[in-house]
C-alpha positions as CSV (number, residue, x, y, z in Angstrom):
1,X,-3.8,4.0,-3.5
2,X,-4.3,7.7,-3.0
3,X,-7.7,9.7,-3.5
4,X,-6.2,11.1,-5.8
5,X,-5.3,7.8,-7.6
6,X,-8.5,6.8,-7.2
7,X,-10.5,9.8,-8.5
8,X,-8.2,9.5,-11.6
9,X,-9.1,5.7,-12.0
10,X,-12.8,6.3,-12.1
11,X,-12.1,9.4,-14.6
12,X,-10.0,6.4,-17.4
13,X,-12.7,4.0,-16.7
14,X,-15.5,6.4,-17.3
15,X,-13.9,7.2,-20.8
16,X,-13.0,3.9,-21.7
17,X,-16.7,2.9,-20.9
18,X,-18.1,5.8,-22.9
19,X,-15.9,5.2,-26.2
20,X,-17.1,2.9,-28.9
21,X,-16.1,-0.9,-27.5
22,X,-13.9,-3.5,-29.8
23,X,-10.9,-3.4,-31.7
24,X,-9.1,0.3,-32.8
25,X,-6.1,0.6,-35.5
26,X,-4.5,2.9,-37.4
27,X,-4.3,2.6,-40.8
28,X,-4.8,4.0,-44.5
29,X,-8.2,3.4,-45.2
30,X,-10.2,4.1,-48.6
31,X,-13.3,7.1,-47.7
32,X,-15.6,7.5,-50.8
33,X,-13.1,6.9,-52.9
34,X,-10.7,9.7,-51.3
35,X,-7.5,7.2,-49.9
36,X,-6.6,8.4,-46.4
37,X,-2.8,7.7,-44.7
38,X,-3.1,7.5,-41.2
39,X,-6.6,7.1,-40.2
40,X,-7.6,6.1,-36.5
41,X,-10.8,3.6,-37.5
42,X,-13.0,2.4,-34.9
43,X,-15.3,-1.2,-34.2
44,X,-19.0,-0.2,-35.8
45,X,-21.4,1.6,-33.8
46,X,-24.8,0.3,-33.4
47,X,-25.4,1.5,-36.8
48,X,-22.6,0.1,-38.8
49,X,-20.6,2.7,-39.4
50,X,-16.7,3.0,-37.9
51,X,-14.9,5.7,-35.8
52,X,-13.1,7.2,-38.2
53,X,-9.9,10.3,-37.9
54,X,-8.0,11.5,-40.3
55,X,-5.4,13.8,-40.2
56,X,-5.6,17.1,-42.9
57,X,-2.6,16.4,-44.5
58,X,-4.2,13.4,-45.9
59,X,-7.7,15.1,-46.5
60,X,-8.6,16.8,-49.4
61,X,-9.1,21.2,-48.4
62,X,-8.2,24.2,-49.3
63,X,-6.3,25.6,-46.1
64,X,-3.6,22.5,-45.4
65,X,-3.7,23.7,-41.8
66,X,-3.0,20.3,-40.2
67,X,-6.0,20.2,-38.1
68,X,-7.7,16.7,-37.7
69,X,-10.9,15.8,-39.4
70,X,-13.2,13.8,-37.8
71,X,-15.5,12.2,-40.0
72,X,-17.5,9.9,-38.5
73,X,-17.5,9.0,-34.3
74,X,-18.7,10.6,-31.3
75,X,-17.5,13.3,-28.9
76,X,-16.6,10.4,-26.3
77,X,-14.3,8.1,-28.9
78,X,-12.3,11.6,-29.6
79,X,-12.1,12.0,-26.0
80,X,-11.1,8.6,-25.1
81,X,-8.3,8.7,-27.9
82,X,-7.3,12.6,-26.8
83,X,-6.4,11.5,-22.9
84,X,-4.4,8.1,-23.6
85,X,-1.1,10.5,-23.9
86,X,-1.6,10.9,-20.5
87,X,-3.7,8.2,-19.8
88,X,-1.2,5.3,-20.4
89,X,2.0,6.9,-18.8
90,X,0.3,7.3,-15.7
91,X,-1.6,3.7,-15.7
92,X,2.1,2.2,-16.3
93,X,4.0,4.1,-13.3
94,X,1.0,3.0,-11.6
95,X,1.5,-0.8,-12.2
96,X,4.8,0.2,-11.2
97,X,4.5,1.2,-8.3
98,X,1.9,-1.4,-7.6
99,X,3.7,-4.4,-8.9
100,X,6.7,-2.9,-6.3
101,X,4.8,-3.0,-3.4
102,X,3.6,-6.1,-3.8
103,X,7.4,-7.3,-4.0
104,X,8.0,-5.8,-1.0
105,X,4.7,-7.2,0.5
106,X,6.0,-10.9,-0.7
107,X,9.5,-10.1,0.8
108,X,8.4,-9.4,4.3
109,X,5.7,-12.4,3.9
110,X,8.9,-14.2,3.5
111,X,11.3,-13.2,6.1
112,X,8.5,-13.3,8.9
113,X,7.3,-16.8,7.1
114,X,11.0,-17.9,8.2
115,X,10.9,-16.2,11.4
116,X,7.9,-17.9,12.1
117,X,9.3,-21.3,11.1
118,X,12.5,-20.4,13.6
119,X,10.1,-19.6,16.6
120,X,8.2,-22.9,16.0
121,X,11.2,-25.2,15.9
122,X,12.3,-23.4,19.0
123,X,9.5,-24.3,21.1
124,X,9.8,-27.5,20.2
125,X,13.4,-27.8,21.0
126,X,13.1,-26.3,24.3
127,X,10.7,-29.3,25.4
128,X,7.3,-27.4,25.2
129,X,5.7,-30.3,23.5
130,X,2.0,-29.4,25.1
131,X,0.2,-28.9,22.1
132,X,-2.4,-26.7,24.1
133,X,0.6,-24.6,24.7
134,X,2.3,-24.9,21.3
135,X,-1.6,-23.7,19.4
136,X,-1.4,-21.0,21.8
137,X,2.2,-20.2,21.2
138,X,1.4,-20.0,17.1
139,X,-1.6,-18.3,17.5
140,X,0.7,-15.9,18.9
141,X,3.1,-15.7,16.8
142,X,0.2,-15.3,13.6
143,X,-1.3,-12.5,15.0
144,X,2.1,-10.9,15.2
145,X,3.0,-12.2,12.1
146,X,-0.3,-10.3,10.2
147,X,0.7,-7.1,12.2
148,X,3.9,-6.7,10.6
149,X,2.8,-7.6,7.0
150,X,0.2,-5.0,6.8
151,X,2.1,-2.7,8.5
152,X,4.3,-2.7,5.7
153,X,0.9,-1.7,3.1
């Protein structure tokens, strides 16, 4: 991974450490006897009390202007639940990508798993039965082996 894949990674796991842990839904929920469609409602906090946003539209005000209403949680849950549009895109391409090269790290494992099963049976066709010789010989053909695997990281 890059730096910058890094530097990202640290930024989601700070977040996700810093919002309110357990279970999160969406859902109409029932607010001193106000009924709320929609509401994002967090795990208690230490002191018993949920997360919970609400959109306007489903708020009681005068203006109607849409805006959300947080009524209960801290700065950190709204941050948390503000970055997973881009949070979760990029943490799937990631897997992606990640999930690819290890494919590609499993193919070559293969092909010079085979290769290596080829070199052995051809020393021991071509009579070089010393097995000082042969441990040397596959030693050889390891080392070689590792090179071109990670070469391909």
């Amino acid at each position: 991974m890059t730096p910058a894949d890094e530097a990202r990674l640290a930024g989601i796991e700070a977040r996700a450490n810093a919002a309110t842990p357990g279970s999160w839904r969406v859902e109409d929920a029932l607010f001193h006897d106000i009924e709320l469609t929609g509401a994002i409602i967090g795990p208690d906090d230490s002191r018993g009390y949920h997360t919970l946003v609400v959109h306007a539209d489903s708020w009681p005000d005068d203006d109607g202007d849409g805006e959300v209403v947080p009524l209960c949680g801290g700065r950190t849950d709204f941050a948390f639940i503000a970055a997973a549009r881009e949070d979760v895109p990029y943490l799937l391409a990631l897997v992606k990508k990640l999930r690819a090269q290890a494919d590609e790290r499993l193919r070559r494992a293969t092909d010079y798993g085979k290769l290596a099963q080829a070199a052995w049976h051809a020393l021991r066709q071509s009579g070089a039965c010393n097995p000082s010789l042969m441990a040397q010989q596959t030693m050889t053909i390891a080392a070689a082996l590792k090179a071109a695997v990670e070469e391909g990281t």
